[in-house]
C-alpha positions as CSV (number, residue, x, y, z in Angstrom):
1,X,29.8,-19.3,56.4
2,X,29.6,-18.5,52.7
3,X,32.4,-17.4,52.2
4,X,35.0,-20.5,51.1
5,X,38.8,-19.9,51.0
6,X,41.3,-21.9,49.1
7,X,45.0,-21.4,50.0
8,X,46.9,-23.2,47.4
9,X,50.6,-24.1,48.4
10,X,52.3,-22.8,44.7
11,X,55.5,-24.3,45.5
12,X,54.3,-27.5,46.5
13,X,51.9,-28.2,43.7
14,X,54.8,-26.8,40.8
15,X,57.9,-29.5,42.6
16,X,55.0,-32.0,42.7
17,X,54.1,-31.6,39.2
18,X,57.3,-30.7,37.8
19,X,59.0,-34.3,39.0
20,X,55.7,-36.4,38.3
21,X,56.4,-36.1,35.0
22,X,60.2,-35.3,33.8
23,X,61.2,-38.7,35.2
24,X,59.7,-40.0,31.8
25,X,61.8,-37.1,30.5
26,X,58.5,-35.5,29.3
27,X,59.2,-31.8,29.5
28,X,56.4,-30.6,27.4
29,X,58.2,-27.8,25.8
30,X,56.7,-24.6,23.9
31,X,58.1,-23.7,20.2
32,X,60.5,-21.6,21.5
33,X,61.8,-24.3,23.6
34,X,60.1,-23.3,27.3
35,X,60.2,-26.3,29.3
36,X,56.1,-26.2,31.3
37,X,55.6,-29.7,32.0
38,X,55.9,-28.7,35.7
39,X,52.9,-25.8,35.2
40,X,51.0,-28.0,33.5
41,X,50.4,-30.5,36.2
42,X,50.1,-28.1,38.5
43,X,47.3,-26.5,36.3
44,X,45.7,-30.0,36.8
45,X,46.2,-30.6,40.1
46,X,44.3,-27.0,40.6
47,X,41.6,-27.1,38.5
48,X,40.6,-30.7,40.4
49,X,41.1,-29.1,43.6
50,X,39.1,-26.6,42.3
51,X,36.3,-28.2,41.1
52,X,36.4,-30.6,44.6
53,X,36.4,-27.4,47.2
54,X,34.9,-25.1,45.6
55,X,35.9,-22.1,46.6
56,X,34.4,-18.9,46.3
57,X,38.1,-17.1,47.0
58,X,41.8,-18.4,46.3
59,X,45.0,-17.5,47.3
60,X,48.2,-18.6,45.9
61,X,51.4,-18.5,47.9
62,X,54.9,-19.0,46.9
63,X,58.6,-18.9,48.4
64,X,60.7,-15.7,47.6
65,X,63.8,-17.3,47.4
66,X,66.5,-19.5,49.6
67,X,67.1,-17.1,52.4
68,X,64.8,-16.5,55.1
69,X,64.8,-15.7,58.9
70,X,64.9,-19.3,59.1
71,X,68.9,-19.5,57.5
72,X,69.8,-16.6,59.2
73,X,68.7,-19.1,62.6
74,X,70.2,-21.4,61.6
75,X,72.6,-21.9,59.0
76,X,72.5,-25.3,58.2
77,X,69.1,-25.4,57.5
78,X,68.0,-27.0,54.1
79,X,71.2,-26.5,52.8
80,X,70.9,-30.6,52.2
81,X,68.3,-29.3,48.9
82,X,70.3,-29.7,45.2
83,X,69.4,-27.0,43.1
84,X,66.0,-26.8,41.0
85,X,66.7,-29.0,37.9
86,X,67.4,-26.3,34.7
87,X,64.4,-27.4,33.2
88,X,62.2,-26.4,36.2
89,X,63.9,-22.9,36.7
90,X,62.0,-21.4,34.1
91,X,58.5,-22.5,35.0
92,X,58.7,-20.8,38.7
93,X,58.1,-17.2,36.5
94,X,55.7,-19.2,33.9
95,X,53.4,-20.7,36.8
96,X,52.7,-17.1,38.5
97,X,51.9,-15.8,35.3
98,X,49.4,-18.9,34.6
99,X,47.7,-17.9,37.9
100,X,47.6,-13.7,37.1
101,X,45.6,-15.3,34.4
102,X,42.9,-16.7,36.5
103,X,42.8,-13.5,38.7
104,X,44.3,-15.3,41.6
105,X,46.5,-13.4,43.7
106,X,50.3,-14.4,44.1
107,X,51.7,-14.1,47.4
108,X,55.0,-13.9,48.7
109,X,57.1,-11.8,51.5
110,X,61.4,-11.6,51.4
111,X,62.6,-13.2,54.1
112,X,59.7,-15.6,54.7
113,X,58.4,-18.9,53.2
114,X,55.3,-20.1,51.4
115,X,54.2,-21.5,55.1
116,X,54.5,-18.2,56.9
117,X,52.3,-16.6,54.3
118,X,49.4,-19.2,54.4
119,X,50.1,-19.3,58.5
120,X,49.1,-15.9,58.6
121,X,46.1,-16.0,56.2
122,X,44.8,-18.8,58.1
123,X,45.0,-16.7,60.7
124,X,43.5,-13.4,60.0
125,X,40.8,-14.9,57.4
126,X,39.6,-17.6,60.1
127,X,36.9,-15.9,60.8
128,X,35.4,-14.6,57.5
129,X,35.7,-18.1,55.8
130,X,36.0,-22.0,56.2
131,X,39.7,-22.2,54.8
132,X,41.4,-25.3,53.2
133,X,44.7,-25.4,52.3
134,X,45.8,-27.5,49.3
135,X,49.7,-28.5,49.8
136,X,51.6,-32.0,50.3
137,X,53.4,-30.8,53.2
138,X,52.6,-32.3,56.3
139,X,54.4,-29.2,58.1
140,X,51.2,-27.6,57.4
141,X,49.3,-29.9,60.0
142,X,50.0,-27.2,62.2
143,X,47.6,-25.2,60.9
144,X,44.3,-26.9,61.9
145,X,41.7,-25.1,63.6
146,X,38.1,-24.4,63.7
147,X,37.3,-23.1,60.3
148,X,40.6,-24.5,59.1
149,X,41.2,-27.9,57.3
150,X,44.7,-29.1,55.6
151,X,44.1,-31.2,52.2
152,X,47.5,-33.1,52.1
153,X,48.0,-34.0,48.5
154,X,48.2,-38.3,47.9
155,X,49.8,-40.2,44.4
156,X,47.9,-39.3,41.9
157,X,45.1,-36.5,40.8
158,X,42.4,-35.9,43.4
159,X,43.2,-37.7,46.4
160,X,43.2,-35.6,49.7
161,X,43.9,-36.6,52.9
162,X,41.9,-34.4,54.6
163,X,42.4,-33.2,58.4
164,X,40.4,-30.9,60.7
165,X,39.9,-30.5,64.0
166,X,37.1,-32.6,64.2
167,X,39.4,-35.6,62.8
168,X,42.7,-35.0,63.9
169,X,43.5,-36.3,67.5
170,X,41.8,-39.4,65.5
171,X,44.2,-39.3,63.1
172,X,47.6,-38.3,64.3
173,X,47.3,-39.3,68.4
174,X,48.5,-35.3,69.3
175,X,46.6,-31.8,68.9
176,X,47.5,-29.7,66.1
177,X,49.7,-27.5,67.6
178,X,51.8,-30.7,69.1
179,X,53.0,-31.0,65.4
180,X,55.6,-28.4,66.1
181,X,56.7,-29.8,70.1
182,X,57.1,-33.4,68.1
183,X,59.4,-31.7,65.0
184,X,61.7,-29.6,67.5
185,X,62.4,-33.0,69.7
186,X,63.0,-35.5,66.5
187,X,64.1,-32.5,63.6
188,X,63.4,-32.8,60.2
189,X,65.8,-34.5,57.8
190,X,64.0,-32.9,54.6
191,X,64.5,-29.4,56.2
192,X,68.1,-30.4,57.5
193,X,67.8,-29.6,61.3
194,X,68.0,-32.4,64.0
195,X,66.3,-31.8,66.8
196,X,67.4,-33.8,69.3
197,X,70.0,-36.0,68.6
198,X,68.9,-39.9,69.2
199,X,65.4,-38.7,69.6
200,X,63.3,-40.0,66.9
201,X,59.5,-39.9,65.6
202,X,58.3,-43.0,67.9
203,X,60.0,-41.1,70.7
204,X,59.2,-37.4,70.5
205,X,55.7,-39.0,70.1
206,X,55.8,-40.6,73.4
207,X,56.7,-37.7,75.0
208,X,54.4,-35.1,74.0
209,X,51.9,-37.3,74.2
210,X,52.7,-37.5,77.8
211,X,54.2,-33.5,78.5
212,X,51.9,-32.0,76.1
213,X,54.7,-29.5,74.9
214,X,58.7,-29.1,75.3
215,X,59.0,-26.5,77.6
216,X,56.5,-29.0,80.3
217,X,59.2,-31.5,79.0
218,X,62.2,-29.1,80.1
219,X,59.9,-28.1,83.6
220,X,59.4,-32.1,84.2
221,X,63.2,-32.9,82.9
222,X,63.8,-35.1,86.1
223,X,60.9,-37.4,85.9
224,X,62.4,-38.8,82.4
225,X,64.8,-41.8,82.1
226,X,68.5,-40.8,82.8
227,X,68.9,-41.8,78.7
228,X,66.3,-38.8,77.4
229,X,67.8,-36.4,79.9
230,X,71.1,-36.8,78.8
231,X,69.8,-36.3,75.3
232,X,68.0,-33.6,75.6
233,X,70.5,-32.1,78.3
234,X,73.4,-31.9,75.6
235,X,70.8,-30.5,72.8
236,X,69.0,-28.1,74.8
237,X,70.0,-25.3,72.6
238,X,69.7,-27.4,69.5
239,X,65.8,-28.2,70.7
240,X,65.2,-24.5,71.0
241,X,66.2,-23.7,68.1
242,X,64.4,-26.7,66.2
243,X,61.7,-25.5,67.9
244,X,61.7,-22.1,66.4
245,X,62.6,-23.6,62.7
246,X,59.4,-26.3,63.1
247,X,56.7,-23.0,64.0
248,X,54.8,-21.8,61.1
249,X,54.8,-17.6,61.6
250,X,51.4,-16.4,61.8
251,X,52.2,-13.0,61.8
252,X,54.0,-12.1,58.2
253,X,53.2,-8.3,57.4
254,X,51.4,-8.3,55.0
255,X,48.0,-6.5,54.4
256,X,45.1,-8.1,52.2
257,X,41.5,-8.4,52.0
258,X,39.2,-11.3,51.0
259,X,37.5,-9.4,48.3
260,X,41.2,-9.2,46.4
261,X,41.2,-13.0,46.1
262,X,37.0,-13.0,45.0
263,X,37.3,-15.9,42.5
264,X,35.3,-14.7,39.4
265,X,37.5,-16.6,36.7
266,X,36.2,-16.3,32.9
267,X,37.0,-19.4,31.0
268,X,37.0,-17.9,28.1
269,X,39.2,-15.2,28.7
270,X,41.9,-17.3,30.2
271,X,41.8,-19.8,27.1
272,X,42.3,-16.8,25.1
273,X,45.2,-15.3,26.8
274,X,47.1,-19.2,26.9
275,X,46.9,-19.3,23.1
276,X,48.1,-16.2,22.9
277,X,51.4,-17.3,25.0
278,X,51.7,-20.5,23.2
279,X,50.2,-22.5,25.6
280,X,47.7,-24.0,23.6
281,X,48.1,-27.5,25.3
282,X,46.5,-25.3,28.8
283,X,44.3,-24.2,27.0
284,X,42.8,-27.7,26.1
285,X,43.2,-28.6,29.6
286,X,40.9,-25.9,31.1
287,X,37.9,-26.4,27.9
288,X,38.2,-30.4,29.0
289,X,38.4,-30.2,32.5
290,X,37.1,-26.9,33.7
């Protein structure tokens, strides 16, 4: 294919950047006192990815806000998150308006997360272009398919730990889809829902290896050790509904074409607009880097 999509995960590149840098207390503030330390690692950790992929369309995605169909599942769920630090809020408006300058599309649907939207791009551009999504979420294993690799974000600037299909039994021990049958039996303590309770990774692990998926589990309850059934017997409802936190929606409305995301940037021009916001240390960045 000639066509080569990149699906950047906005919200994971902005926290990433944001707290690699204000533990030093290094803000990087404008003259009017805008905090974009967060934006401008992100900027860096694009423009590499950039420059490694290179992609001949990009899609940005981002969260729309706390409450989804996910919280309205299940109410407990990431309610274990503080709020965005003060200095942070501020940059979630700057960094979109950083990426308008490149020409790349923002994307984003109420009542949905960041996941859904590049779950459902993955899906209905699967077939026009080899896709790899940039993020450091390893929910987004889930998404690996033919045409479709997941570039997992390590320490540091350019380091990817790439998976695709042709890698990932390899790597992981379980298909790709099997990533959401292991999260529903042992939860997810960063997205505050348990699973299973006294069913952990080595476990759930061993089990889907073995069942393949939770409902074979549920169909083959009686083979298991009297322990795991009583488990899973007492959190039946709670594994059903892990189940439906853990799966990555393929199917957000929301109607776009590959040639809106046609990546055509002008250096020049985006320089030129940064100096004109103040951002003169971005600008530096992209004549260095880009």
């Amino acid at each position: 294919m000639k066509n080569k999509l990149l699906l950047v995960d906005g919200m994971a590149l902005l926290f990433r950047g944001f707290f690699a840098t204000s533990f030093r207390g290094n803000f990087m503030k404008t003259e009017t006192g805008l905090p974009t330390n967060g934006v401008y690692q992100f900027l860096k950790y694009f423009l590499h990815a950039e420059s490694t992929f290179r992609p001949t369309h990009i899609i940005c995605c981002w969260d729309m806000g706390k409450d989804t169909f996910r919280t309205s599942i299940y109410e407990g769920y990431k309610t274990n998150r503080e709020h965005p630090p003060e200095e942070l809020v501020p940059q979630f408006d700057l960094v979109k308006k950083v990426v308008e300058l490149f020409r790349i599309p923002n994307v984003g649907v109420a009542n949905y997360e960041a996941d859904d939207c590049i779950g459902t791009l993955t899906a209905n551009f699967k077939t026009e272009a080899e896709i790899t999504v940039l993020t450091g979420d390893r929910d987004l294993l889930q998404l690996v398919d033919c045409n479709v690799q997941v570039a997992i974000m390590k320490k540091g600037i350019g380091n990817y730990d790439l998976y695709s299909m042709e890698n990932f039994h390899e790597k992981t021990g379980i298909d790709p889809q099997q990533v959401i049958e292991v999260k529903a039996l042992m939860g997810d303590s960063s997205d505050n829902y348990p699973g299973v309770k006294g069913i952990g990774e080595k476990t759930a692990m061993k089990l889907i290896k073995e069942y393949g998926s939770v409902d074979s589990l549920l169909r083959h309850l009686s083979e298991l050790p009297k322990g795991i059934q009583t488990k899973i017997t007492n959190d039946r409802e709670m594994l059903r509904i892990s189940r439906e936190l853990a799966e990555i929606k393929k199917d957000v409305p929301l109607e776009f074409s590959m040639e809106e995301a046609a990546w055509n940037r002008k250096k020049e021009d985006v320089v030129k607009k940064l100096n004109e916001m103040e951002l003169n240390h971005f600008a530096k960045l992209i004549m260095t880097t880009a």
